[in-house]
Backbone as XML, in Angstrom:
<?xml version="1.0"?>
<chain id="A" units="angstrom">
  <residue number="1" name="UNK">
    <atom name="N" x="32.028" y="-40.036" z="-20.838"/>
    <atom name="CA" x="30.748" y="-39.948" z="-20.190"/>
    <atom name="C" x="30.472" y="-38.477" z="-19.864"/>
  </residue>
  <residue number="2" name="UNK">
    <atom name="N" x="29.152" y="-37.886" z="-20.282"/>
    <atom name="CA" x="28.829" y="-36.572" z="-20.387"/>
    <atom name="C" x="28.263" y="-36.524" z="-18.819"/>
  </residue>
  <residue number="3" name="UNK">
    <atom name="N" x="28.296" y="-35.506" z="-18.678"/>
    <atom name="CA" x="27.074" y="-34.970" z="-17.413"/>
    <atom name="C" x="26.011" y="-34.073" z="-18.518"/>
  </residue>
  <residue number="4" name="UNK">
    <atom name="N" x="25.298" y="-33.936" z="-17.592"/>
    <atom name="CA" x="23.915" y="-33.329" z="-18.294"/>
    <atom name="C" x="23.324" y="-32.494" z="-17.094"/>
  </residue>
  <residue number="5" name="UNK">
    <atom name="N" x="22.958" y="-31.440" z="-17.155"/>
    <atom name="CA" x="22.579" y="-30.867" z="-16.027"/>
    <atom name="C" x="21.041" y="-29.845" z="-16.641"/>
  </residue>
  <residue number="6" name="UNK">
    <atom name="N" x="19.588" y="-29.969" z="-16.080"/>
    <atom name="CA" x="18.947" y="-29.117" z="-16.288"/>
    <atom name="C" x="18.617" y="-27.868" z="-15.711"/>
  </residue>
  <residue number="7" name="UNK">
    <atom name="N" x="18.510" y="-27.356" z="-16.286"/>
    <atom name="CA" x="18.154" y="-25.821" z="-16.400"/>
    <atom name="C" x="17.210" y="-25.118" z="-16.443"/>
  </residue>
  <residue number="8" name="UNK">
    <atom name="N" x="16.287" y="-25.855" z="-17.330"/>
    <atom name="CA" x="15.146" y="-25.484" z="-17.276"/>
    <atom name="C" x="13.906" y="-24.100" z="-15.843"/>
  </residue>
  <residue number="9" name="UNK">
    <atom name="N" x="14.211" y="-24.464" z="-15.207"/>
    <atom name="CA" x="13.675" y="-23.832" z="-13.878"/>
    <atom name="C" x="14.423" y="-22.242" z="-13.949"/>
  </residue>
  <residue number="10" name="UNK">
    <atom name="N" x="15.103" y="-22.148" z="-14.364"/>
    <atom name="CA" x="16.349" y="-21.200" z="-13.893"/>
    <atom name="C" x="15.247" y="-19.657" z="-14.611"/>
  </residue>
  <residue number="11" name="UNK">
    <atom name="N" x="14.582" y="-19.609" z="-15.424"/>
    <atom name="CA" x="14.094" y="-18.259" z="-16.235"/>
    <atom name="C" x="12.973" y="-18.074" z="-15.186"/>
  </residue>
  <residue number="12" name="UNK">
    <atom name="N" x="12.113" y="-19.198" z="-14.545"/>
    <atom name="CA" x="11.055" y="-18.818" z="-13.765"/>
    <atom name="C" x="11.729" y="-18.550" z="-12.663"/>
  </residue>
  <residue number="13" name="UNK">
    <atom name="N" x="12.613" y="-18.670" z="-12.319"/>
    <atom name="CA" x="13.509" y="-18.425" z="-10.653"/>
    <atom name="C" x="14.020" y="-16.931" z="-11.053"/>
  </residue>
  <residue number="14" name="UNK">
    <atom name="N" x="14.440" y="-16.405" z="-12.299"/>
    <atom name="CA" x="14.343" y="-14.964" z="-12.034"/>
    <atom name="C" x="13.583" y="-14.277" z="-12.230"/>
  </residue>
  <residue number="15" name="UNK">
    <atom name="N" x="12.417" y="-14.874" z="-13.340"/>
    <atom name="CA" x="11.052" y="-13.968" z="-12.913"/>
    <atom name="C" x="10.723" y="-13.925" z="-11.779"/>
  </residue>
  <residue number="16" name="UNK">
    <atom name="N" x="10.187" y="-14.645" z="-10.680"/>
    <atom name="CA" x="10.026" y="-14.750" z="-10.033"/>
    <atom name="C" x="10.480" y="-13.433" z="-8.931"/>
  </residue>
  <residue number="17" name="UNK">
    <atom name="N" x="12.004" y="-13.280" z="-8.944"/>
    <atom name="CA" x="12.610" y="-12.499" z="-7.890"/>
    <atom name="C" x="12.389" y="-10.935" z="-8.620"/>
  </residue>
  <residue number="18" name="UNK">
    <atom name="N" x="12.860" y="-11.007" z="-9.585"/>
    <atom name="CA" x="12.340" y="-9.792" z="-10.446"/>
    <atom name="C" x="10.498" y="-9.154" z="-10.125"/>
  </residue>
  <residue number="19" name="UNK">
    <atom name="N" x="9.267" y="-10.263" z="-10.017"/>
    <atom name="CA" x="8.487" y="-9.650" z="-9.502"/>
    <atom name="C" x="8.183" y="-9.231" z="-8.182"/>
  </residue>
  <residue number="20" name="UNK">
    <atom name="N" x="9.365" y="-10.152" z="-7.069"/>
    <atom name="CA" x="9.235" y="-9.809" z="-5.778"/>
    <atom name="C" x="9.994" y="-8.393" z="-5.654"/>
  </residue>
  <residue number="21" name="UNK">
    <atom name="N" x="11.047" y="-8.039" z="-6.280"/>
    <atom name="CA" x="11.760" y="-6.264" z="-6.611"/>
    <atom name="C" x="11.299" y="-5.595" z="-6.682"/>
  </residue>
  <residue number="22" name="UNK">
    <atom name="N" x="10.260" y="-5.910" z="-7.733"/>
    <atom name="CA" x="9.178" y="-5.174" z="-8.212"/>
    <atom name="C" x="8.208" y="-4.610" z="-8.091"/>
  </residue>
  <residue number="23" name="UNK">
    <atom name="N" x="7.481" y="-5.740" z="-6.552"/>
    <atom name="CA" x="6.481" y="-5.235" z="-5.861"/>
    <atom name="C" x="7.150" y="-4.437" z="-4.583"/>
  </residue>
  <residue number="24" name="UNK">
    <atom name="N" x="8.332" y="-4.748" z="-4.464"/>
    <atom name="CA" x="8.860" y="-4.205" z="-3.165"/>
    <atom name="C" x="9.144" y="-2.461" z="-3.450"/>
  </residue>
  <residue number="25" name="UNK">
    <atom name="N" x="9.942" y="-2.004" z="-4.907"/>
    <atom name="CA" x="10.010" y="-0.802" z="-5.627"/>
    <atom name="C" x="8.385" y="-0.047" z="-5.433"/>
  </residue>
  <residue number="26" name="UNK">
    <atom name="N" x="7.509" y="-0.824" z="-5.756"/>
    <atom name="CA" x="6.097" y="0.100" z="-5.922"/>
    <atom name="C" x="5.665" y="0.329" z="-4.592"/>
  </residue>
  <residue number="27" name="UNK">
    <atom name="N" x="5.669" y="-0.531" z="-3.437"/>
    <atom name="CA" x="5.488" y="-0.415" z="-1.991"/>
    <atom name="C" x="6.026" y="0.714" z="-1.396"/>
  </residue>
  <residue number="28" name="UNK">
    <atom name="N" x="7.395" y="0.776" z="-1.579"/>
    <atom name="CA" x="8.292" y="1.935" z="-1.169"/>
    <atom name="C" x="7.961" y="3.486" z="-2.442"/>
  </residue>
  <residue number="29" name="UNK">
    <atom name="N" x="7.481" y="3.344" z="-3.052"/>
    <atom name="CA" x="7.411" y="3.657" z="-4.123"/>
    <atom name="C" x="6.092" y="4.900" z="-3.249"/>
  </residue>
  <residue number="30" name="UNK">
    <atom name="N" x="5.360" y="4.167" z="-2.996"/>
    <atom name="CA" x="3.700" y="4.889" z="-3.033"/>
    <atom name="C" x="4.537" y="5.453" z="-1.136"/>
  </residue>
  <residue number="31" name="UNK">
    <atom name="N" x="5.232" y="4.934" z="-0.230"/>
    <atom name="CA" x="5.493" y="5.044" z="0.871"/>
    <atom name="C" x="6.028" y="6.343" z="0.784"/>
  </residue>
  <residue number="32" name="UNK">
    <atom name="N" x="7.254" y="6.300" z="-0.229"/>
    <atom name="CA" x="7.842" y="7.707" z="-0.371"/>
    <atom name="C" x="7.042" y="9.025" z="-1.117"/>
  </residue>
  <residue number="33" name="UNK">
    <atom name="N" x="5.927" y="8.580" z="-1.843"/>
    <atom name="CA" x="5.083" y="9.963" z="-1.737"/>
    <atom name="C" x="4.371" y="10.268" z="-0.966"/>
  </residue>
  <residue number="34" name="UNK">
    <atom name="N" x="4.165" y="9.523" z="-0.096"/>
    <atom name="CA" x="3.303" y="9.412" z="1.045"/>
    <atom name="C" x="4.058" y="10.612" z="2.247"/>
  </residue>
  <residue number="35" name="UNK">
    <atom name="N" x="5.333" y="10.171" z="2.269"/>
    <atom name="CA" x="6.604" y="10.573" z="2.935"/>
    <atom name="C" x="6.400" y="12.150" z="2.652"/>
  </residue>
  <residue number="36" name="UNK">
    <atom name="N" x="6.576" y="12.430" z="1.673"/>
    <atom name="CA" x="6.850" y="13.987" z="1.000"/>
    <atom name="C" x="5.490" y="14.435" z="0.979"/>
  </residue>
  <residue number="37" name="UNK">
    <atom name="N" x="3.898" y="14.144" z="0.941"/>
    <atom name="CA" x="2.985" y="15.075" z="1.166"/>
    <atom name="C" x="2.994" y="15.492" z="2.637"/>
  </residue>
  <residue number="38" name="UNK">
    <atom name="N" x="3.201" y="14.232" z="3.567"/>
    <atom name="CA" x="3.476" y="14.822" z="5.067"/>
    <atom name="C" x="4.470" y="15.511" z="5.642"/>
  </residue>
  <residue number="39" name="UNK">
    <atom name="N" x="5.289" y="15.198" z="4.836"/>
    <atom name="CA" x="6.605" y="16.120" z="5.513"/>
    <atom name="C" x="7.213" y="17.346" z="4.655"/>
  </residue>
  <residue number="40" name="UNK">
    <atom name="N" x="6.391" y="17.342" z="3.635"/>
    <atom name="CA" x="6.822" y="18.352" z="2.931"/>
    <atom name="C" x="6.740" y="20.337" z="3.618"/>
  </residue>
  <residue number="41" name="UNK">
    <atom name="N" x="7.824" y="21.187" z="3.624"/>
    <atom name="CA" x="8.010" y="21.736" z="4.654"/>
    <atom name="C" x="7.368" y="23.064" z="3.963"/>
  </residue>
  <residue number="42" name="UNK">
    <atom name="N" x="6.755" y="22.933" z="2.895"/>
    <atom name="CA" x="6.066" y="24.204" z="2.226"/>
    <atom name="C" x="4.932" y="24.956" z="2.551"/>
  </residue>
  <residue number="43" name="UNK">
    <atom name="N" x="4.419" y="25.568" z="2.076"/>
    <atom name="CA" x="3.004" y="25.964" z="2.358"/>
    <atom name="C" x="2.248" y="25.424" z="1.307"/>
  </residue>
  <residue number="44" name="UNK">
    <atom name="N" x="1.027" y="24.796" z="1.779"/>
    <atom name="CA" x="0.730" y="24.209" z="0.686"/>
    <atom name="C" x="-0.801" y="25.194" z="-0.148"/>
  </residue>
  <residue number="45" name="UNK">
    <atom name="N" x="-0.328" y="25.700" z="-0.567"/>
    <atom name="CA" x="-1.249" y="27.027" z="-1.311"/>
    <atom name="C" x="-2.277" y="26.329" z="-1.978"/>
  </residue>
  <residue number="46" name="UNK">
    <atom name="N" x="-2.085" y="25.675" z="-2.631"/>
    <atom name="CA" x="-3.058" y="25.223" z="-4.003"/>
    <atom name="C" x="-3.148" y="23.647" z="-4.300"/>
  </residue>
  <residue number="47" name="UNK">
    <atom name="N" x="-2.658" y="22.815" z="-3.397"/>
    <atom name="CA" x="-2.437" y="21.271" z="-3.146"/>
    <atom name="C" x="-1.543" y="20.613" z="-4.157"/>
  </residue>
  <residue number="48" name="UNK">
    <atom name="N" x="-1.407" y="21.820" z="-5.198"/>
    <atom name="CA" x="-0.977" y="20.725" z="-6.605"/>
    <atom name="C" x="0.674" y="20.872" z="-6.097"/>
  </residue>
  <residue number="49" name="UNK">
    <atom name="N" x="1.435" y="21.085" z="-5.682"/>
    <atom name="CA" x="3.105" y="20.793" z="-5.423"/>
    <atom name="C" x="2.626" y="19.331" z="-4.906"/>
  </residue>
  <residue number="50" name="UNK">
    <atom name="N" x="1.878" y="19.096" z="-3.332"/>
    <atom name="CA" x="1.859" y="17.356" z="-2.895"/>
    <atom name="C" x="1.198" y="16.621" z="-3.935"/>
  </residue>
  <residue number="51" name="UNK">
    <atom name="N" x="0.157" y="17.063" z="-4.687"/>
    <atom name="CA" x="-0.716" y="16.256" z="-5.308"/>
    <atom name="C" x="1.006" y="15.660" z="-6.732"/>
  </residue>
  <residue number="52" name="UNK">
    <atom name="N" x="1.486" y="16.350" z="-7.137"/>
    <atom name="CA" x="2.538" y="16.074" z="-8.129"/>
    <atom name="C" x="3.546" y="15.232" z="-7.812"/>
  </residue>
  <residue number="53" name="UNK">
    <atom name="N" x="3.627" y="15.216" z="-6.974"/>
    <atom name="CA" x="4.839" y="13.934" z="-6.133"/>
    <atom name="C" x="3.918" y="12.264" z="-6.873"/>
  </residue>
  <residue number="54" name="UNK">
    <atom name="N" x="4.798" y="11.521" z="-7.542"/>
    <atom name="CA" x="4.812" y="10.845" z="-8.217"/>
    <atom name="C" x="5.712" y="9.537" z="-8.208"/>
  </residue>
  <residue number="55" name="UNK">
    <atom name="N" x="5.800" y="8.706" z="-8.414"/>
    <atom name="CA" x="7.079" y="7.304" z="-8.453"/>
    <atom name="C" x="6.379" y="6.318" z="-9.739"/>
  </residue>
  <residue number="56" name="UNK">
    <atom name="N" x="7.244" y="5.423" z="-10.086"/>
    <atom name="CA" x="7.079" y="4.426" z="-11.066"/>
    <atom name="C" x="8.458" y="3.645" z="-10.682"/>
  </residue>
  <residue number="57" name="UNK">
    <atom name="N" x="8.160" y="2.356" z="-10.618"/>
    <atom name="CA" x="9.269" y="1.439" z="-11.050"/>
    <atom name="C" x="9.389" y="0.717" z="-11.915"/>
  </residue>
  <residue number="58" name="UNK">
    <atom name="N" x="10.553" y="1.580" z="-12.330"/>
    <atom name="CA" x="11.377" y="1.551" z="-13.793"/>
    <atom name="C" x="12.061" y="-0.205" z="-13.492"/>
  </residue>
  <residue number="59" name="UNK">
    <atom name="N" x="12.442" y="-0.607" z="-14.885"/>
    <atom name="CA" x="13.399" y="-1.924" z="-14.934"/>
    <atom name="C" x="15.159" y="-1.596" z="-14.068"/>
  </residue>
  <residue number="60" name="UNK">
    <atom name="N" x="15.274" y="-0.747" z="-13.660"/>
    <atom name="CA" x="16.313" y="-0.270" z="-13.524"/>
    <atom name="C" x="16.320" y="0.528" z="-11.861"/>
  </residue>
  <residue number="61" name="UNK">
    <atom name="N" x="15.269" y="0.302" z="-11.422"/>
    <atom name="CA" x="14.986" y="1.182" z="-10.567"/>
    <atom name="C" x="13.875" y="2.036" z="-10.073"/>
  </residue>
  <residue number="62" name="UNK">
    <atom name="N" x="13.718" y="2.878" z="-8.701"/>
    <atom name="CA" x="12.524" y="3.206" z="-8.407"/>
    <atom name="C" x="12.429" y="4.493" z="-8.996"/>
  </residue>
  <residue number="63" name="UNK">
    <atom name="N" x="11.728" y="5.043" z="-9.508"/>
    <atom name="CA" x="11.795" y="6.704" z="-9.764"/>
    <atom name="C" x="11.041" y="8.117" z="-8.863"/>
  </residue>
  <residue number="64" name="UNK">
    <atom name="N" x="11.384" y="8.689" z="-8.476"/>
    <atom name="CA" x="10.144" y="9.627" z="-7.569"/>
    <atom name="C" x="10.368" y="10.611" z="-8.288"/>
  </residue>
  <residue number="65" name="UNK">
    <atom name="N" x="9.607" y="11.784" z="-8.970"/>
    <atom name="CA" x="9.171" y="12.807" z="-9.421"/>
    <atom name="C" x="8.602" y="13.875" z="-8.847"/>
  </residue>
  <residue number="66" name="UNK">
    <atom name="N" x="8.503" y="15.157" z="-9.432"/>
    <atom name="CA" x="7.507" y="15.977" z="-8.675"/>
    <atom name="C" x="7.189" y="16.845" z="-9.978"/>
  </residue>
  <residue number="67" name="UNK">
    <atom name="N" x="5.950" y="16.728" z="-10.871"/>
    <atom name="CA" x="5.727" y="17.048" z="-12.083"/>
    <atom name="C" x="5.107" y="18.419" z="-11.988"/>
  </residue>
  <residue number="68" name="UNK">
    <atom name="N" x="5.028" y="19.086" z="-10.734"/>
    <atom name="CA" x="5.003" y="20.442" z="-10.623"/>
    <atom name="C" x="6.200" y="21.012" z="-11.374"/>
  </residue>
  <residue number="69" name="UNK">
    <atom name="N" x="5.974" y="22.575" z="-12.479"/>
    <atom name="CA" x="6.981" y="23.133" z="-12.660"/>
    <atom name="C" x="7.912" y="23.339" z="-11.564"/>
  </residue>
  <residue number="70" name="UNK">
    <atom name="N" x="7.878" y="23.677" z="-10.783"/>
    <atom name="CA" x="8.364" y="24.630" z="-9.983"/>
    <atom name="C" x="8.980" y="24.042" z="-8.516"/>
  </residue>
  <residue number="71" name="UNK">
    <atom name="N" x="9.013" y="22.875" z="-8.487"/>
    <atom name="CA" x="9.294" y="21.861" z="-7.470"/>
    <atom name="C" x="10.727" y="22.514" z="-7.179"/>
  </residue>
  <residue number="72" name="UNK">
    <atom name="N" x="11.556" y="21.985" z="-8.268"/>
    <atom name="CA" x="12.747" y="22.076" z="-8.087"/>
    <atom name="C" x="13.201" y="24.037" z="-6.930"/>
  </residue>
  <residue number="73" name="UNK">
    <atom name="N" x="12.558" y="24.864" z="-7.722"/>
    <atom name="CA" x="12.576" y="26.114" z="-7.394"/>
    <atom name="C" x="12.286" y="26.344" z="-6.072"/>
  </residue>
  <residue number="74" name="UNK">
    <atom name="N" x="10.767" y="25.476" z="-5.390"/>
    <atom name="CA" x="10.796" y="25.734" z="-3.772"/>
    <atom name="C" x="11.781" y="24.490" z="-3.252"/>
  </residue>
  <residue number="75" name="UNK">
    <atom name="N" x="11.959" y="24.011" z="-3.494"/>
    <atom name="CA" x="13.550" y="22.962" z="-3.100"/>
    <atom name="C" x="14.650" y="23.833" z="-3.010"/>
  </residue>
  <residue number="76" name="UNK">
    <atom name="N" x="14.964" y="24.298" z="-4.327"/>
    <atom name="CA" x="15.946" y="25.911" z="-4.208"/>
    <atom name="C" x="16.072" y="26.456" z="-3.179"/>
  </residue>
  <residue number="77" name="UNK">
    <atom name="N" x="14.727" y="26.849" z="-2.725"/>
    <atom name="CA" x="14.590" y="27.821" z="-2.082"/>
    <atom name="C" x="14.862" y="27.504" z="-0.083"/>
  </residue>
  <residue number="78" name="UNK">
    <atom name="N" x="14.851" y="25.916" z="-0.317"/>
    <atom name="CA" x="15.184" y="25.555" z="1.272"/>
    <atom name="C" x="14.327" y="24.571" z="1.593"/>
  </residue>
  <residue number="79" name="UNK">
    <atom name="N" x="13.135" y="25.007" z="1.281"/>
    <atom name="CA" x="11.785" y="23.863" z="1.518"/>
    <atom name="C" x="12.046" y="22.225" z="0.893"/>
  </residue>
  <residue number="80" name="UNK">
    <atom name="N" x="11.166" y="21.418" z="1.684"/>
    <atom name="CA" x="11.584" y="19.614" z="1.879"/>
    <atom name="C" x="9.976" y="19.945" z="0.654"/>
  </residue>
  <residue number="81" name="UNK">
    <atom name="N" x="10.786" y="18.948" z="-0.628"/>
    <atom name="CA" x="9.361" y="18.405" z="-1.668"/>
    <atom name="C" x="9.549" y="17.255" z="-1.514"/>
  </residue>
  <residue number="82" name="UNK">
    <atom name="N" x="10.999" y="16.601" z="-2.383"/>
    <atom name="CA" x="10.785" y="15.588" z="-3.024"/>
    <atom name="C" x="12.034" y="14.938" z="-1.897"/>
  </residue>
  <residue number="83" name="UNK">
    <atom name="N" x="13.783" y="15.517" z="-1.756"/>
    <atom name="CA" x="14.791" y="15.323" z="-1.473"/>
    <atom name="C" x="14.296" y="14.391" z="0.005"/>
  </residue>
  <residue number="84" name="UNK">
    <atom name="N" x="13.684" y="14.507" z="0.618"/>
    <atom name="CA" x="13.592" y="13.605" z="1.934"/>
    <atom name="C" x="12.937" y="12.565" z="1.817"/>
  </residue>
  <residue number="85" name="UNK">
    <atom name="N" x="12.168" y="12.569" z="0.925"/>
    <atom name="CA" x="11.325" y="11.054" z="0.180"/>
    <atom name="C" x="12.307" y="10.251" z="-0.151"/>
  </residue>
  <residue number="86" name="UNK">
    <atom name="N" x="12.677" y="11.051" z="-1.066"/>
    <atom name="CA" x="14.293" y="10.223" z="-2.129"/>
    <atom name="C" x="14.997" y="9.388" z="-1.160"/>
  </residue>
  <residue number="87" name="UNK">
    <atom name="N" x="15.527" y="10.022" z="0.002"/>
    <atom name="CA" x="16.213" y="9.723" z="1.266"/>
    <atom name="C" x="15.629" y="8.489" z="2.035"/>
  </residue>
  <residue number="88" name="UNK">
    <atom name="N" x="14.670" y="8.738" z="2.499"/>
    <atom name="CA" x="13.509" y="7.901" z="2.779"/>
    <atom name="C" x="13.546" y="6.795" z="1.655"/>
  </residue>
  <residue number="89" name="UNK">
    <atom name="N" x="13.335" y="6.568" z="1.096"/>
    <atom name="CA" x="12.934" y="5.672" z="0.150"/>
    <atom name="C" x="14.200" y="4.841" z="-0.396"/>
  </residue>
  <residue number="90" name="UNK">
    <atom name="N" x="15.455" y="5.732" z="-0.464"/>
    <atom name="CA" x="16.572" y="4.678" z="-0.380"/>
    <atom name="C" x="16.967" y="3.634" z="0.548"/>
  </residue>
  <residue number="91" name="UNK">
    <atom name="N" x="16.747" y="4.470" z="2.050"/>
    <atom name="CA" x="16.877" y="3.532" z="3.188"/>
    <atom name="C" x="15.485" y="2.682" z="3.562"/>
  </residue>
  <residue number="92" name="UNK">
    <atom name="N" x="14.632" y="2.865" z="3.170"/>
    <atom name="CA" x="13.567" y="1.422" z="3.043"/>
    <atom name="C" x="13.651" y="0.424" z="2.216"/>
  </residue>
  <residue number="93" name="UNK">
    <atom name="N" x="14.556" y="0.889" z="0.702"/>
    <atom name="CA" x="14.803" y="-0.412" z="-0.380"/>
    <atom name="C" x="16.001" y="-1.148" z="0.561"/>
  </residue>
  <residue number="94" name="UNK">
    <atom name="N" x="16.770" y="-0.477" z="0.898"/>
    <atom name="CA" x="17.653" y="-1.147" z="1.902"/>
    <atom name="C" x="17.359" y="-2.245" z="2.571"/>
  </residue>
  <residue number="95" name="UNK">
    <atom name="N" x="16.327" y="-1.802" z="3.562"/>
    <atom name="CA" x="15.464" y="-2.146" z="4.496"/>
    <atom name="C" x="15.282" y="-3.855" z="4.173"/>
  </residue>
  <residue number="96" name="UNK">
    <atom name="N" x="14.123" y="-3.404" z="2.915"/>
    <atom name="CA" x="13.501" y="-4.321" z="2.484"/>
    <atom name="C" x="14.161" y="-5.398" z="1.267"/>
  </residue>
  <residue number="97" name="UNK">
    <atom name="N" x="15.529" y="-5.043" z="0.977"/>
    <atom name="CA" x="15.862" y="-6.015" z="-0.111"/>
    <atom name="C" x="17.387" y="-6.374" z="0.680"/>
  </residue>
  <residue number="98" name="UNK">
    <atom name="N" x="17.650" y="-7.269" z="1.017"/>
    <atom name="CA" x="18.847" y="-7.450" z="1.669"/>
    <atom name="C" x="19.442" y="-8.999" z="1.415"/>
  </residue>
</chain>
């Protein structure tokens, strides 16, 4: 005598959580550029360093960017662009996915 067990349900039960990740990544996502135009510790000369702060969530994860050349260089240099967002934004996925 077999057992039989369905399954069926099981692909919509990880879509499902996969789009709740997903929306939770883009939430924190837009939070942490939000994070880095206000707290960013630069002078803001020409708007485009905050305006370049950027995120996407990747299948793999959240991404934050700063598509200014030169980001990395006033980061170098001591000044908060992107690194306290990043920070920020790890401890809110925390937060929010538990």
């Amino acid at each position: 005598m077999g057992v039989k067990f369905d399954f069926s349900d099981v692909d919509s039960f990880f879509d499902h959580g996969y789009a709740e990740v997903k929306s939770v990544e883009e939430k924190v996502g837009k939070e942490a550029v939000d994070y880095a135009v206000e707290h960013g510790s630069y002078q803001n000369r020409t708007g485009t360093l905050r305006k370049s702060n950027k995120y996407s969530a990747q299948d793999d994860g959240l991404e934050l960017r700063n598509e200014a050349e030169y980001a990395s260089f006033v980061e170098s240099k001591g000044y908060e662009v992107l690194t306290g967002a990043a920070l920020y934004a790890e401890k809110r996925l925390k937060e929010e996915i538990k």
